[in-house]
N, C-alpha and C positions, 0 to 999 in steps of 0.2 A: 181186078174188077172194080166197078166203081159205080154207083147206084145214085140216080138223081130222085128225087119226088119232086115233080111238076118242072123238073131240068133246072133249078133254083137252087138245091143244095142238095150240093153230093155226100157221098156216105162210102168211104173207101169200107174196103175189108180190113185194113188195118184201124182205122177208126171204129170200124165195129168191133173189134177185138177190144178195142180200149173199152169200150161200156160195156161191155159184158163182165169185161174183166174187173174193172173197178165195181161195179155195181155187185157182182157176186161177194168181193171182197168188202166191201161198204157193209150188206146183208151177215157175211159171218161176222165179220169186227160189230156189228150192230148186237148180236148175242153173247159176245162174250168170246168169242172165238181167233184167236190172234196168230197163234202158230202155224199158219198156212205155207205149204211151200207146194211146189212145183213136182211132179212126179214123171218118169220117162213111160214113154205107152206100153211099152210091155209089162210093167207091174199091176195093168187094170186087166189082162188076163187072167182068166179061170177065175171068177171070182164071183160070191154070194150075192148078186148085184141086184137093185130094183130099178126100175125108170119111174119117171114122173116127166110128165108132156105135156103140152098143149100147142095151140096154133093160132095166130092172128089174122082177124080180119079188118077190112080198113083200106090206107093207105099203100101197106103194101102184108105182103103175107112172107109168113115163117115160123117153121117148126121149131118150138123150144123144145130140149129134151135134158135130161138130167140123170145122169147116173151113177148110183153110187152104191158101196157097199154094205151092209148091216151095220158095222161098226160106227161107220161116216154119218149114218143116220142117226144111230142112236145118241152119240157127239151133239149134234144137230139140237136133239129132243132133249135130251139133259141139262143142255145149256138154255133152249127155250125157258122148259118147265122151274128149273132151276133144283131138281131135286132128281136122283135117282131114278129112273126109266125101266120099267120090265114089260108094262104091255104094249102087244106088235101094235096092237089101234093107236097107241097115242103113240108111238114112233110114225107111224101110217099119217095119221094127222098134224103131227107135229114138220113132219119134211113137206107134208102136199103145203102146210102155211107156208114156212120157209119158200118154197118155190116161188109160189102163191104173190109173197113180197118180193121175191129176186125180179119174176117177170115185170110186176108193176113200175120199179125200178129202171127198167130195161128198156121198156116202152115208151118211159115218160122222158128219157134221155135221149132214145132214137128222135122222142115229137121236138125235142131241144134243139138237136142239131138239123134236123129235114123237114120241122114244120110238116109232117107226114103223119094225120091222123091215124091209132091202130084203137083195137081192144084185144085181149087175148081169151080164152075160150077160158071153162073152169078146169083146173089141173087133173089130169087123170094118173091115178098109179097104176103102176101094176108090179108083177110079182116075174124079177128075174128082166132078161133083155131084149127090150120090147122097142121096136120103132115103129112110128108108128105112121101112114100114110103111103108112101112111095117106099117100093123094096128098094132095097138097099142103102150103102151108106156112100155113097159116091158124092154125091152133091152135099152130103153134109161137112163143116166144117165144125172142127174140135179144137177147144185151144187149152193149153194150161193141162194137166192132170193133175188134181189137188190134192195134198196128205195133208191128214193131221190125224197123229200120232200114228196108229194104222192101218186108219180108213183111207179111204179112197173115192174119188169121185170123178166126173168129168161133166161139162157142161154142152153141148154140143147143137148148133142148128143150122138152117138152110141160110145159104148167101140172101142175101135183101130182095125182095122181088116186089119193085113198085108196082101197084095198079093205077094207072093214069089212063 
C-alpha cells in the first residue's frame, strides 16, 4: 500500500514503519532507555497489559495505540522521574507523557515526508486491552514487539488514510 497527501508525496507502509520505529526509539533512548530489542508476538500473550490511544485529525487520519505491560511502564516511569516508582498515578502519567511525546514525534516526521498536516487527540489510557474505534484488529498494523528486561510492549495503528 502506498498513501499519497495531495498525490505529491507518497508514504509507503514501509516508510511508515521507519518513523514509528525510529521515533519510538529516539523517545526511549531520549529517557535513558537503551536496551531495546525486538520481541516474537506470542510473548505479548496473556499479559497484565494497559493501552494508551489516540487518533489524528487533519491531513489524514489514524489510530495511534500502545501497549504495554506493568513492568514496561513502570521502566518508562523510573527512567522519566529518575527515581523509584510505586504510585499507579504517576506510572498512569508518566506513560500517557511518554506517548504524549512519541505521537508528537510521529506526526511531525509524517508532516516531513507528505507535507500532510495532522494534530493528534489527548491520549487516553485505559486499564487492560482496549482498542479503540473500529472492532477489531484487522486493519491495524503492528510492528516491532519491544523488551526491555521483562517488559513488553507493542506500538500498533491504522495504514495512512489521507483526507484530500
Amino acid at each position: 500500500m502506498q498513501t499519497t497527501y495531495e498525490n505529491d508525496h507518497p508514504l509507503s507502509d514501509d516508510n511508515l514503519y521507519q518513523i514509528i520505529n525510529q521515533q519510538m526509539q529516539r523517545c526511549l533512548r531520549d529517557i535513558g532507555i537503551m536496551d531495546v530489542n525486538c520481541r516474537a508476538a506470542n510473548s505479548f500473550q496473556n499479559m497484565d497489559l494497559c493501552t494508551i490511544h489516540t487518533t489524528t485529525n487533519g491531513g489524514y487520519q489514524i489510530r495511534l495505540v500502545f501497549y504495554a505491560d506493568r513492568t514496561f511502564l513502570l521502566l518508562i516511569a523510573q527512567h522519566m522521574l529518575g527515581e523509584p516508582v510505586t504510585d499507579p498515578d504517576d506510572i498512569k502519567e508518566c506513560a500517557m507523557e511518554f506517548f504524549n511525546v512519541v505521537c508528537g514525534h510521529i506526526v511531525a516526521a509524517i508532516f516531513r515526508e507528505t507535507h500532510a498536516p495532522a494534530r493528534f487527540h489527548c491520549p487516553c489510557f485505559e486499564e487492560g486491552y482496549y482498542l479503540p474505534g473500529k472492532e477489531g484488529t484487522d486493519e491495524m498494523l503492528a510492528y516491532c514487539y519491544l523488551g526491555i528486561q521483562d517488559g513488553t510492549a507493542v506500538f500498533m495503528h491504522d495504514p495512512l488514510k489521507q483526507l484530500c
